[in-house]
Backbone as CSV, one residue per row, in Angstrom:
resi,resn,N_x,N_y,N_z,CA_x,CA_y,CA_z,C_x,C_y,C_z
1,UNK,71.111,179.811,108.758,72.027,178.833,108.159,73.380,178.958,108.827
2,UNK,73.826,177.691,109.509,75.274,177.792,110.055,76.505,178.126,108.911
3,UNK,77.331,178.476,109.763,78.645,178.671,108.908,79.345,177.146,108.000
4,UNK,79.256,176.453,108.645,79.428,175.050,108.206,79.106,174.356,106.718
5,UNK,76.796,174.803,106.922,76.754,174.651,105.545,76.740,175.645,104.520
6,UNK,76.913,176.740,104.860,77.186,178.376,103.518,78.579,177.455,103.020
7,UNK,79.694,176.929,103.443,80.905,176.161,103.345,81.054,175.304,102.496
8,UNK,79.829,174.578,102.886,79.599,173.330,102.068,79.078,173.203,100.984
9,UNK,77.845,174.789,100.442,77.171,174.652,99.581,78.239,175.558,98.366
10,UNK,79.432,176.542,98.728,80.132,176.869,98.544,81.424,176.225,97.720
11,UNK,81.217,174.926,97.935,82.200,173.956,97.714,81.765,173.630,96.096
12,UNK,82.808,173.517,95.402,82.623,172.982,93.952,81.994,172.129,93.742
13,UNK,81.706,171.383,92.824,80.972,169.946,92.949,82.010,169.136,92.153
14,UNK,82.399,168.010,92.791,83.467,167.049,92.302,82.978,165.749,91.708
15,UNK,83.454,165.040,91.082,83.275,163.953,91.222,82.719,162.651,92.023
16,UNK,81.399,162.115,92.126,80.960,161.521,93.090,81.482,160.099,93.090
17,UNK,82.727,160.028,94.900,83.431,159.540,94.653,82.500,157.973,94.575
18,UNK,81.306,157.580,95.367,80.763,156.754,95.581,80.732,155.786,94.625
19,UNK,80.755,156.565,93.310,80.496,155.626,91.771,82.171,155.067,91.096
20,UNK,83.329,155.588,91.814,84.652,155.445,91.568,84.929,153.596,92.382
21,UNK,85.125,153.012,91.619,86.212,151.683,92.553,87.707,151.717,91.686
22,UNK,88.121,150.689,92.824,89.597,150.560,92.385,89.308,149.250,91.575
23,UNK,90.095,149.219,90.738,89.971,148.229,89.955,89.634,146.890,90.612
24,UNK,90.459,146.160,91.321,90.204,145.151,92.262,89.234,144.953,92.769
25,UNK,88.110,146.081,93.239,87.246,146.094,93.582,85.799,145.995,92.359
26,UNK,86.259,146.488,91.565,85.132,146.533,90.158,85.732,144.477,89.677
27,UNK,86.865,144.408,89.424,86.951,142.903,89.290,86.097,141.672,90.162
28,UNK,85.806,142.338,91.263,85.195,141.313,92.619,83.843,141.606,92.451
29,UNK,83.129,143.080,91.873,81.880,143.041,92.040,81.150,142.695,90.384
30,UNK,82.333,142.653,89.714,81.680,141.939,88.314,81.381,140.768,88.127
31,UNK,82.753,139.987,88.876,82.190,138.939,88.496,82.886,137.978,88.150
32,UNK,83.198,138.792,86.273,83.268,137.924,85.377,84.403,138.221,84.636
33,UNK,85.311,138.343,83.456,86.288,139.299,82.850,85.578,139.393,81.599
34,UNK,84.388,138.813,80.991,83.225,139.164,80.430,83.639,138.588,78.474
35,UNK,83.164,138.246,77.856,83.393,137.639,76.622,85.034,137.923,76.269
36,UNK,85.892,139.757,76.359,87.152,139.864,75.588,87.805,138.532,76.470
37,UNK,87.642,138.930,77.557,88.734,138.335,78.816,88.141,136.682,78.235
38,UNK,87.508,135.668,78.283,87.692,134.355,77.541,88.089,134.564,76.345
39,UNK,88.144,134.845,75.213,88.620,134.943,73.716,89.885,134.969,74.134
40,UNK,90.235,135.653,75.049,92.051,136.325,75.238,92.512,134.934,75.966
41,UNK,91.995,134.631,76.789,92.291,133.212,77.261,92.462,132.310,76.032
42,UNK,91.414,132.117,75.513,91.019,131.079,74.732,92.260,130.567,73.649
43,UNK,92.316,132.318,73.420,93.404,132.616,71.963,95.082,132.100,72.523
44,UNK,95.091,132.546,73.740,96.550,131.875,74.266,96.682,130.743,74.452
45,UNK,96.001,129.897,74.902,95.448,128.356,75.549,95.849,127.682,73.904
46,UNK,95.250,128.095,72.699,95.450,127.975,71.691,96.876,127.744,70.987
47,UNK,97.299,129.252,71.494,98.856,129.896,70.985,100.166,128.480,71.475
48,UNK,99.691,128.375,72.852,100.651,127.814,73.695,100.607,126.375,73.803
49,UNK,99.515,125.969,73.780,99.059,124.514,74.304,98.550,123.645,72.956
50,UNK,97.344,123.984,72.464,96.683,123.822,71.745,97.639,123.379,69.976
51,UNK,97.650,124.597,69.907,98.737,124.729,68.085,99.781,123.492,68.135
52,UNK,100.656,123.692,69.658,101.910,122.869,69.304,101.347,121.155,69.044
53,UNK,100.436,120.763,70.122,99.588,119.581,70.611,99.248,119.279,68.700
54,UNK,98.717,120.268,68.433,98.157,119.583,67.080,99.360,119.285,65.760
55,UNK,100.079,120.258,65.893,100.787,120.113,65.328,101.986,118.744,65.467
56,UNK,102.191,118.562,66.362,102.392,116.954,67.019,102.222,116.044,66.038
57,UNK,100.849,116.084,66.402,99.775,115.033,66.362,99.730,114.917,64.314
58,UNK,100.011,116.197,64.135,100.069,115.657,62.549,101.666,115.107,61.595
59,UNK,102.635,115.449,62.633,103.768,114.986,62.321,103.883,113.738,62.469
60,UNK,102.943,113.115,63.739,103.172,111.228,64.329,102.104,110.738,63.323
61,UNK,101.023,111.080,62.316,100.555,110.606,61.053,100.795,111.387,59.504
62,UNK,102.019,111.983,59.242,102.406,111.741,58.309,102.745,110.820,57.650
63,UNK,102.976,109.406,57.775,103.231,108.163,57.298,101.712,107.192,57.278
64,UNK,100.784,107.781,57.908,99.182,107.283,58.303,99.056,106.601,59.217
65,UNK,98.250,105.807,59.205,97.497,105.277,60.831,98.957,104.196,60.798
66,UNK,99.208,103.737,59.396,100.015,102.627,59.420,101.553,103.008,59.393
67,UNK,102.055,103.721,59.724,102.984,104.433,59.936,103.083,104.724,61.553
68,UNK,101.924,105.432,61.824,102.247,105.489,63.287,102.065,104.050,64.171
69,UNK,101.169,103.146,63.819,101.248,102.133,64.614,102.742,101.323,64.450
70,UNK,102.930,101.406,63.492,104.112,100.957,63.432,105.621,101.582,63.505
71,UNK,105.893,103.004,64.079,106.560,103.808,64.891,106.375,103.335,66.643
72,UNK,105.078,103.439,67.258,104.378,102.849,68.194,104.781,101.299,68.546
73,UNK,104.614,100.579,67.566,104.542,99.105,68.381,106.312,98.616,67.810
74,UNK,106.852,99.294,67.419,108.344,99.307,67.447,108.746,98.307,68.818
75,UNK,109.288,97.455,68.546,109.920,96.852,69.941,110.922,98.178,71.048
76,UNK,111.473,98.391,70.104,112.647,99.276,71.170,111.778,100.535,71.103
77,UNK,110.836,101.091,70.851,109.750,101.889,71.641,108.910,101.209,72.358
78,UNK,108.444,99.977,72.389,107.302,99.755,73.458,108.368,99.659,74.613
79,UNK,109.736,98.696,74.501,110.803,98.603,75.484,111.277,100.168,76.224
80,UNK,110.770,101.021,75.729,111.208,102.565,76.200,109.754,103.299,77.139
81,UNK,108.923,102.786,75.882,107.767,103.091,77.104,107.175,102.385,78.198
82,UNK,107.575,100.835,78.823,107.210,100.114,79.317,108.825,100.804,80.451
83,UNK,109.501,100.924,80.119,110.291,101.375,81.213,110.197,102.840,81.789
84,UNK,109.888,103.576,80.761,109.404,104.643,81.188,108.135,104.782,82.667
85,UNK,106.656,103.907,82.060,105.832,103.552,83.005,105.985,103.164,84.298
86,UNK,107.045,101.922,83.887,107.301,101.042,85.280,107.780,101.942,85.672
87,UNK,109.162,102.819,86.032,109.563,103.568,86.791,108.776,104.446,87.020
88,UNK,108.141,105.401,86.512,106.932,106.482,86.839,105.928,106.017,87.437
89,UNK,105.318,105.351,88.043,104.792,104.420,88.570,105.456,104.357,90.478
90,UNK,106.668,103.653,89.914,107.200,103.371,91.183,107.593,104.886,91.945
91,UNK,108.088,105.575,91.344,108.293,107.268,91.420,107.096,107.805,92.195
92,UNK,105.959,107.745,91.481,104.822,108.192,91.920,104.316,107.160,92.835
93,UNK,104.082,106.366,93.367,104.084,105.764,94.974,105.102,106.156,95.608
94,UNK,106.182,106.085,95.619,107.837,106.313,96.366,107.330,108.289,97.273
95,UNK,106.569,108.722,96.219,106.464,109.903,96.315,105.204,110.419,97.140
96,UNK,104.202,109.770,96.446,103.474,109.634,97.567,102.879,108.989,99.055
97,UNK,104.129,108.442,99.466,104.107,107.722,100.737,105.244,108.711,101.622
98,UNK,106.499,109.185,100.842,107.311,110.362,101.274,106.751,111.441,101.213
99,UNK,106.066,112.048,100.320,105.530,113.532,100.434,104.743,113.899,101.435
100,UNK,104.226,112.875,101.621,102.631,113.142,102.550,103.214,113.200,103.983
101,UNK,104.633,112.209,104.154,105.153,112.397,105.552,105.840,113.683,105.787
102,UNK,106.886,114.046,104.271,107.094,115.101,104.940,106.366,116.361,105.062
103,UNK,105.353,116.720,104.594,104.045,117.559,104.108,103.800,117.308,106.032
104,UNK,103.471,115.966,106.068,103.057,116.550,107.952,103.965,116.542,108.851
105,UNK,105.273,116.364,108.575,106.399,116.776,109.301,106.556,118.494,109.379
106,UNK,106.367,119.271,108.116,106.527,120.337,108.140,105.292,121.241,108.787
107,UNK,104.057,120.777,108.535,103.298,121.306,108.932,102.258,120.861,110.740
108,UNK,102.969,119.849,111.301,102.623,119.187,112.655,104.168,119.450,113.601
109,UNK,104.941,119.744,113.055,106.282,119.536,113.766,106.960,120.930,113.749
110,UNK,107.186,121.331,114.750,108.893,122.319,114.921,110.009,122.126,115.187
111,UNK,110.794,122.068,114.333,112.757,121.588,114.348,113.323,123.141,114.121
112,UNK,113.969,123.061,114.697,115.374,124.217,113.834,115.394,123.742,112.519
113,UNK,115.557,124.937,111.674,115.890,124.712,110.285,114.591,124.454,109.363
114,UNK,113.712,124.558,110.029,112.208,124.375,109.267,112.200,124.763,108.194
115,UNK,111.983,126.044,108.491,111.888,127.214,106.926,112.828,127.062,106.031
116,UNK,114.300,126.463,106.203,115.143,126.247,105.060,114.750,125.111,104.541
117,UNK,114.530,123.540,105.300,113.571,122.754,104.531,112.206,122.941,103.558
118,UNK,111.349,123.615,103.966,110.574,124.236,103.432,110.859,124.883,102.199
119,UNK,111.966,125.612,102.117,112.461,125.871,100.834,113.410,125.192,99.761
120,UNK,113.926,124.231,100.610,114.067,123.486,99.404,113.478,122.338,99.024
121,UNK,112.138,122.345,99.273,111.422,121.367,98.804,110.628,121.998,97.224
122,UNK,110.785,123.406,97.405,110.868,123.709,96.157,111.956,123.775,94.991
123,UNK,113.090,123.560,95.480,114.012,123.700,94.418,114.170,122.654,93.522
124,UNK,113.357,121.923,93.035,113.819,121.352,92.405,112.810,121.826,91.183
125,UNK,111.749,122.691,91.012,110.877,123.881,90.421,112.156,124.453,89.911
126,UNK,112.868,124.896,90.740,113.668,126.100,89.662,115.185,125.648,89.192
127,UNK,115.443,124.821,89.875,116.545,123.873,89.664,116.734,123.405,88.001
128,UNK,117.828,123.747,87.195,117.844,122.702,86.371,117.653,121.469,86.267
129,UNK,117.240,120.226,85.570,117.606,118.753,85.554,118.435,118.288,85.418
130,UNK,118.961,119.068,84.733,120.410,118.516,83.980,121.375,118.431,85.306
131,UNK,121.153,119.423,85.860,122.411,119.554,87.092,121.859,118.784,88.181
132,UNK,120.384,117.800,88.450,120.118,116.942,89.253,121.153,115.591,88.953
133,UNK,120.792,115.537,87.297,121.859,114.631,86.707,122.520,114.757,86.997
134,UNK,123.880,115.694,86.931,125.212,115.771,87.418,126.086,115.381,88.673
135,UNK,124.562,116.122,89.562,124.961,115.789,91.284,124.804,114.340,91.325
136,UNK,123.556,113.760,90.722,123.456,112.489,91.369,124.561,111.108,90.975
137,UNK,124.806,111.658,89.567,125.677,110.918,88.720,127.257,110.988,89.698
138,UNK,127.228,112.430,90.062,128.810,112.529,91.537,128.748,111.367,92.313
139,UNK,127.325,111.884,92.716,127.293,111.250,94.053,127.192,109.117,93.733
140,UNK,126.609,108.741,92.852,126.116,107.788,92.940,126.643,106.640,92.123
141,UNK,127.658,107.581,90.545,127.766,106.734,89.594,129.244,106.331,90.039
142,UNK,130.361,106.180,88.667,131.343,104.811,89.388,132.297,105.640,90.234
143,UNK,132.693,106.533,90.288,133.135,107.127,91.646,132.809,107.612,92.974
144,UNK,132.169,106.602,92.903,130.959,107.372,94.232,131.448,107.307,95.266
145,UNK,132.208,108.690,95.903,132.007,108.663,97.622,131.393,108.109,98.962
146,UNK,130.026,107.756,98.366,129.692,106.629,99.442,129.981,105.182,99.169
147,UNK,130.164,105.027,98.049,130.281,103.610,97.514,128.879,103.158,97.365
148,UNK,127.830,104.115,97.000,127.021,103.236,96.189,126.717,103.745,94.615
149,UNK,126.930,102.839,93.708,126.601,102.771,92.393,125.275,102.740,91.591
150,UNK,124.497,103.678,91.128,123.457,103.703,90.392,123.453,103.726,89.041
151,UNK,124.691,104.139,88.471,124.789,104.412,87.286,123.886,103.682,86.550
152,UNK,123.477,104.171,85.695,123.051,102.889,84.399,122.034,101.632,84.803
153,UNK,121.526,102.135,85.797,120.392,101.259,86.485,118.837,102.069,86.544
154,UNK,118.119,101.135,86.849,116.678,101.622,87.114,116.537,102.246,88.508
155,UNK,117.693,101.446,89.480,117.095,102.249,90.616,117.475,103.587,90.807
156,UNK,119.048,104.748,89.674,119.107,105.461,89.585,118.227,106.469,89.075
157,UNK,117.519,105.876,87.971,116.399,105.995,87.324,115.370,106.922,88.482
158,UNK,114.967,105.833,89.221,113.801,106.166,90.239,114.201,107.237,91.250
159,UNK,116.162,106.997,91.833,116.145,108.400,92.837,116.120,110.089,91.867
160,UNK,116.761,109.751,90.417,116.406,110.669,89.881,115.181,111.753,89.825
161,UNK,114.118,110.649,89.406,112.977,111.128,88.555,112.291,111.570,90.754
162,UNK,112.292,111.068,91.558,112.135,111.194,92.699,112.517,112.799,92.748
163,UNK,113.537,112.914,92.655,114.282,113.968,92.895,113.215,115.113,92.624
164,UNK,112.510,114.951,90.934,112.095,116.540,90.366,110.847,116.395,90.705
165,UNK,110.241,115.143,90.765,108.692,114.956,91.424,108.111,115.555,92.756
166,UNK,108.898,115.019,93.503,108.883,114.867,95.195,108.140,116.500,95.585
167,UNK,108.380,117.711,95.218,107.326,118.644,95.538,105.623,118.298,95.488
168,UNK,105.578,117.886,93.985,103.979,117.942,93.498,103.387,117.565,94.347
169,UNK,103.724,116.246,95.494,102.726,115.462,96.372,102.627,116.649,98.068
170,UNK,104.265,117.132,97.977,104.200,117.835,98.961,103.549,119.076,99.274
171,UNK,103.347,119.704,97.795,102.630,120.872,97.835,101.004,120.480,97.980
172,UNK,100.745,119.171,97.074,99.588,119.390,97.056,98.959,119.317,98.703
173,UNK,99.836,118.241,99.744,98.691,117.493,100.738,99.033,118.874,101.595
174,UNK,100.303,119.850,101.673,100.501,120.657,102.954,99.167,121.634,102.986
175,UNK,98.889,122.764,102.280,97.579,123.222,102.688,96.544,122.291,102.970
176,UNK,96.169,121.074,102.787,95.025,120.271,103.633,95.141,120.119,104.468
177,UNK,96.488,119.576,105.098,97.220,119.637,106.598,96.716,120.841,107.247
178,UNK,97.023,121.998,106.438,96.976,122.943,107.308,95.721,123.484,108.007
179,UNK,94.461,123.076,107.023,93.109,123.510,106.994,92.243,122.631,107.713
180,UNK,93.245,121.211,108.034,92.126,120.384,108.927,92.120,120.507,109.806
181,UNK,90.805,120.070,109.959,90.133,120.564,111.879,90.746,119.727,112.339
182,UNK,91.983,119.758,113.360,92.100,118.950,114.275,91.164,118.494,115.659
183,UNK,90.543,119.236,115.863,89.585,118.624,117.183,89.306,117.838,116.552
184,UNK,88.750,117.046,115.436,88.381,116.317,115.539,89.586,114.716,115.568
185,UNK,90.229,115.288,115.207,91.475,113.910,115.472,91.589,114.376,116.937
186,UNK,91.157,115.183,117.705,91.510,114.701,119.051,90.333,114.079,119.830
187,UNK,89.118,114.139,119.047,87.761,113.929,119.630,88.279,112.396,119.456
188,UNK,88.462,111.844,117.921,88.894,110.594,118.176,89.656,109.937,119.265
189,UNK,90.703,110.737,119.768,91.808,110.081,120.395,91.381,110.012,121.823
190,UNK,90.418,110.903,122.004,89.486,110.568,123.582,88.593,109.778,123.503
191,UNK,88.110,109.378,122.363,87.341,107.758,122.317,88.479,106.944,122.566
192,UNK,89.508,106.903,122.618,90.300,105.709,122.807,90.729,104.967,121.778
193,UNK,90.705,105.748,120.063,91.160,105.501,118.928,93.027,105.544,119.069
194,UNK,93.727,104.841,118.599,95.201,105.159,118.797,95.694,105.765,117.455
195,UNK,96.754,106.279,117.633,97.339,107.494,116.703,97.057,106.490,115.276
196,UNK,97.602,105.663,114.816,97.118,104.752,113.408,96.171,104.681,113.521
197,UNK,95.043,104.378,114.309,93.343,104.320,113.605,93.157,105.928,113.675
198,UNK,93.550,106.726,113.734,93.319,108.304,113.877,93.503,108.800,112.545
199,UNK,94.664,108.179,112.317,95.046,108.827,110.968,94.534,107.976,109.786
200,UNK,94.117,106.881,109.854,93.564,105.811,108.585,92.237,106.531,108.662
201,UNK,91.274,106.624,109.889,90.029,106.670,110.026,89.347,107.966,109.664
202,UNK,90.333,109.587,110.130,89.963,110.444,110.230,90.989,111.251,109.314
203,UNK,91.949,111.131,109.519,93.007,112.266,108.426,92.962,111.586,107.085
204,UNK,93.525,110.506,106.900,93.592,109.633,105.621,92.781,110.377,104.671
205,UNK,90.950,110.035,104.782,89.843,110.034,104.324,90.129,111.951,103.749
206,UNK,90.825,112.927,104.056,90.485,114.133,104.078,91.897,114.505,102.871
207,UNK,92.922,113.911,103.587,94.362,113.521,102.168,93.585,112.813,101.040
208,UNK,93.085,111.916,101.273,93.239,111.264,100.192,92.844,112.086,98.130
209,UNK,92.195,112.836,98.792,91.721,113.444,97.172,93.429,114.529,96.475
210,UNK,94.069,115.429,97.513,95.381,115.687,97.553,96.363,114.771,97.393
211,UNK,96.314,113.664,98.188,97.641,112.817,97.792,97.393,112.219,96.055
212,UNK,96.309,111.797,95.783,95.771,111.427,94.821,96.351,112.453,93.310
213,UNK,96.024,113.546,93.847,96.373,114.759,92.561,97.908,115.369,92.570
214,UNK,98.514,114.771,93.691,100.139,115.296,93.353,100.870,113.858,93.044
215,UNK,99.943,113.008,93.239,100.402,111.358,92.649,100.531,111.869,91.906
216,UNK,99.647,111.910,90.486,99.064,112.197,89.398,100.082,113.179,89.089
217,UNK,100.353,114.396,89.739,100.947,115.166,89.019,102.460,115.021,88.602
218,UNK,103.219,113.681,89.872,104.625,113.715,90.098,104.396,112.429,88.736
219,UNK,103.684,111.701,88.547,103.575,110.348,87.380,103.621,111.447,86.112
220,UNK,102.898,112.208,85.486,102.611,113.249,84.249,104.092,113.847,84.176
221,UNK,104.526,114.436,85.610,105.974,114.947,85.333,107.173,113.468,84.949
222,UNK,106.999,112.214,85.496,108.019,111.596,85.522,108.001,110.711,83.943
223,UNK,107.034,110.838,83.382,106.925,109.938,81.832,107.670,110.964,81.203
224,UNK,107.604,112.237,81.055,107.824,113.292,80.053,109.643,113.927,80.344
225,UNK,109.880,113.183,81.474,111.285,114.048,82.067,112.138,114.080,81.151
226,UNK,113.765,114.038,81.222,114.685,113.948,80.377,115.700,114.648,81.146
227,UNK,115.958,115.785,81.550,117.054,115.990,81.810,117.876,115.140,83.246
228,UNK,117.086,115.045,84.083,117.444,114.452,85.313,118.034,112.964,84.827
229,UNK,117.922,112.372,84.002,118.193,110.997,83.573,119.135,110.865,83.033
230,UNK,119.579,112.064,81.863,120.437,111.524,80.952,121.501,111.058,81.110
231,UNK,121.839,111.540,82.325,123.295,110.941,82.865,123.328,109.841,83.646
232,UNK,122.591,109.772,84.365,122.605,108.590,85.428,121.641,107.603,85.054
233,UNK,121.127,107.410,84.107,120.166,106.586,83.335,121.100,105.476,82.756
234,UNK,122.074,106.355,81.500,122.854,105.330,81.220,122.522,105.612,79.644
235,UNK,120.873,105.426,79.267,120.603,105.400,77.819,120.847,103.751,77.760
236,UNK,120.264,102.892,78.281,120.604,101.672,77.695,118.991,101.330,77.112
237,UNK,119.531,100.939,75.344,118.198,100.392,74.943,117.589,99.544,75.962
238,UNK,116.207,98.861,76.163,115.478,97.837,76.608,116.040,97.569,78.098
239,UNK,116.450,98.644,78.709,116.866,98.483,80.277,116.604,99.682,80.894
240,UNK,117.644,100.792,80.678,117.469,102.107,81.293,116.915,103.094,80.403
241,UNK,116.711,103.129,78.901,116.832,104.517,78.177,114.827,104.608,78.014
242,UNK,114.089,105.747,78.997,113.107,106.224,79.154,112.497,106.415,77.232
243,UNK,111.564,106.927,77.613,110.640,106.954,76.529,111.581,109.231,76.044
244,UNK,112.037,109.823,76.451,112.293,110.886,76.254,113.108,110.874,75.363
245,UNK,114.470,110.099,76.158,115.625,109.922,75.271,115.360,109.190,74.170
246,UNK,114.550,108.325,74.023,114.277,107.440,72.690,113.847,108.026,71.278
247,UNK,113.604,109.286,72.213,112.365,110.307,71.035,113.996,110.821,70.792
248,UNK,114.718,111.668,71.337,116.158,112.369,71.040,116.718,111.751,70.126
249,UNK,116.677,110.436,70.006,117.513,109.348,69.562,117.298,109.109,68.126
250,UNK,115.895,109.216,67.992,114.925,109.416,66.511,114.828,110.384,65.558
251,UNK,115.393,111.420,66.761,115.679,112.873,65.660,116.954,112.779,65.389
252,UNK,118.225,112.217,66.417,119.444,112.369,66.152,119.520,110.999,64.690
253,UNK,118.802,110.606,64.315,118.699,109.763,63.350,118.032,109.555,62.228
254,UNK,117.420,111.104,62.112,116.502,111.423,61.388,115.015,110.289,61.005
255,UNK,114.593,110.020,61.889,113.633,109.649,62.214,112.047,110.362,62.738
256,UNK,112.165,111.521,62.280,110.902,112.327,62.913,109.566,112.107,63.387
257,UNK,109.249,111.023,62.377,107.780,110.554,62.438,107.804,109.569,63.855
258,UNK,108.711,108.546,63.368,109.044,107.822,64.909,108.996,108.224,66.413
259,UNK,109.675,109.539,66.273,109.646,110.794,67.269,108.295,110.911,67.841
260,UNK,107.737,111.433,67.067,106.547,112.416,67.273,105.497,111.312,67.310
261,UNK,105.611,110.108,67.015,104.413,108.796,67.216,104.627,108.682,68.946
262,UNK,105.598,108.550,69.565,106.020,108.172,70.469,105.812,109.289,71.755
263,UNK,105.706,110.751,70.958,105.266,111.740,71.493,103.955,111.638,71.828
264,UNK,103.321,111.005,70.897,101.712,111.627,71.337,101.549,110.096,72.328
265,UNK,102.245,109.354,72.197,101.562,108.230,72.722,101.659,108.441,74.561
266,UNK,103.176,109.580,74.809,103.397,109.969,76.418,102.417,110.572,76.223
267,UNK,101.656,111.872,75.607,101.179,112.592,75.833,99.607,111.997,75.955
268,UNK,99.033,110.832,75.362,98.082,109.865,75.979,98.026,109.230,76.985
269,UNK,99.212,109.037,77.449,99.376,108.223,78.889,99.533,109.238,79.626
270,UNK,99.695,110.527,79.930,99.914,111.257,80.891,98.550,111.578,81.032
271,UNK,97.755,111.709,79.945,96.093,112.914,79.518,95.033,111.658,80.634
272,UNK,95.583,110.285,79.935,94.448,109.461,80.491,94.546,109.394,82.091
273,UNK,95.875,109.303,82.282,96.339,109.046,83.549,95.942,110.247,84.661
274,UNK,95.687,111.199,84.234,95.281,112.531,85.017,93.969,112.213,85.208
275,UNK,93.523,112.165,83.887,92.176,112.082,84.031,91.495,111.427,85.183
276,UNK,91.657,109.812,84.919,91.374,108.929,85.610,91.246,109.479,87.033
277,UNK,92.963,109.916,87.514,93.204,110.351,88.835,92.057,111.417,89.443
278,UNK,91.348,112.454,88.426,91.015,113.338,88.846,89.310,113.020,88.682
279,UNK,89.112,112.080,87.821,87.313,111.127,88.488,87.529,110.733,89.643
280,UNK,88.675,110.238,89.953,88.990,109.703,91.457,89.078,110.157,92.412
281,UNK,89.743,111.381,92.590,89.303,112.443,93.261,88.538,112.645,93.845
282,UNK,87.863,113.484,92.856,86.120,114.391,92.950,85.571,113.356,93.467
283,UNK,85.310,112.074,93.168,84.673,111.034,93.760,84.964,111.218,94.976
284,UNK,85.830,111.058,95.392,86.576,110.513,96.945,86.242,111.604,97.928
285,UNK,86.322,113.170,97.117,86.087,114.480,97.783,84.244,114.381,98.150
286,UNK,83.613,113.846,96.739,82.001,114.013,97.032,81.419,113.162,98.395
287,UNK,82.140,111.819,98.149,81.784,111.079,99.553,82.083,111.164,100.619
288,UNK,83.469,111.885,100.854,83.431,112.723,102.525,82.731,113.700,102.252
289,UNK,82.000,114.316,101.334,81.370,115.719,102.151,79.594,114.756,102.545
290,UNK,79.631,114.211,102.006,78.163,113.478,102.373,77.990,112.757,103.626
291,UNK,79.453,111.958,103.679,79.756,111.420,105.099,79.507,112.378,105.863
292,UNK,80.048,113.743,106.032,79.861,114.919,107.132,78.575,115.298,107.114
């Protein structure tokens, strides 16, 4: 017997490390986080989302069905939510025809100053609203340094609500940018396809399920906003004052039920409006992978 194994058989017996993982590693080969780990979800999803949602929902029928329809079909609420829409709407196209350019500006292009663009395409995530209001109201309302006036208009309205949106579309399309195969937009371009049939024919088709879901997401953010507006909105009944402030307006008037009718009714137009977007999607995603 060598010296080596008298050494080895000599040796204590430890712990066999083979049966030891690091946590991270026992997380990846389980799986699952196993019945506690959903309940614990479940119970927060509940805590956070769920409780307040219902609780809502029973404040906008305390007066009954006939109470809330008639909180709801209020003229100067449908006039709040019909302006609300129209602008969220225009917001969410405005946004997704800009996001998607600059999404492939940042990710097809090198300028000086990249990476500081890049970062503030998030700030408006951590940015107050209120202080979007402020700047834009400097910049735009009746003292305005450039000499143009938004105050108290819709089209302030729209650079506003622009303002806090404008990430959602950008975040969503830049990792697709980043992940598409370009040979094949160049395989096109050696058929003799030109840069617009390249991008309708071959990139378009691969955005489209991304541009689609940060639409969606910058429209859900722009019905529900409030701070970015309050100033440069104006608050004019049946012109500028959004569906947010109208709800403010109901409590500052002790109106609660009115409030909270008007609440669930954004919170239906945002639910359906996702929805929709996101059958649309998956659709759009299932038929390019079949096309390939």
């Amino acid at each position: 017997m060598t010296e080596r194994s008298t050494a080895t058989e000599r040796a204590p017996a430890g712990p066999d490390v083979s049966t030891r993982r690091p946590l991270g590693s026992w997380l990846r080969f389980t799986g699952s986080v196993g019945p506690l780990g959903i309940a614990t979800a479940m119970l927060w999803l509940s805590v956070i989302v769920l409780l307040p949602l219902a609780a809502l929902t029973f404040s906008a029928f305390d007066d009954g069905w006939s109470g809330f329809w008639d909180a709801v079909t209020d003229p100067a609420a449908l006039a709040s939510l019909r302006v609300t829409v129209l602008v969220s709407l225009v917001v969410a196209l405005l946004n997704v025809v800009m996001g998607t350019m600059i999404a492939w500006v940042l990710v097809r292009d090198d300028f000086p100053g990249k990476g500081l663009v890049n970062a503030l395409i998030d700030l408006p995530f951590a940015l107050p609203t209120i202080v979007a209001s402020i700047v834009l109201l400097a910049l735009y309302g009746p003292q305005s340094p450039v000499d143009i006036h938004l105050n108290a208009t819709r089209p302030g309205l729209v650079v506003a609500l622009a303002f806090v949106t404008l990430p959602f579309v950008v975040r969503s399309v830049q990792p697709v940018l980043i992940e598409a195969d370009r040979e094949v937009e160049q395989a096109a371009l050696s058929l003799g396809a030109d840069n617009w049939t390249t991008f309708r024919r071959v990139v378009l088709p691969a955005l489209a399920p991304a541009i689609i879901s940060g639409g969606g997401l910058a429209f859900a953010r722009a019905i529900g906003e409030f701070g970015s507006v309050v100033l440069i909105g104006g608050n004019i009944p049946r012109e500028t004052q959004v569906a947010s402030q109208y709800i403010q307006q109901q409590i500052e008037i002790d109106r609660p039920v009115h409030a909270a009718a008007v609440s669930v009714a954004l919170l239906v137009i945002a639910f359906v409006a996702l929805l929709v977007l996101r059958v649309f999607a998956e659709r759009t995603a299932r038929k390019e992978r079949e096309a390939r």
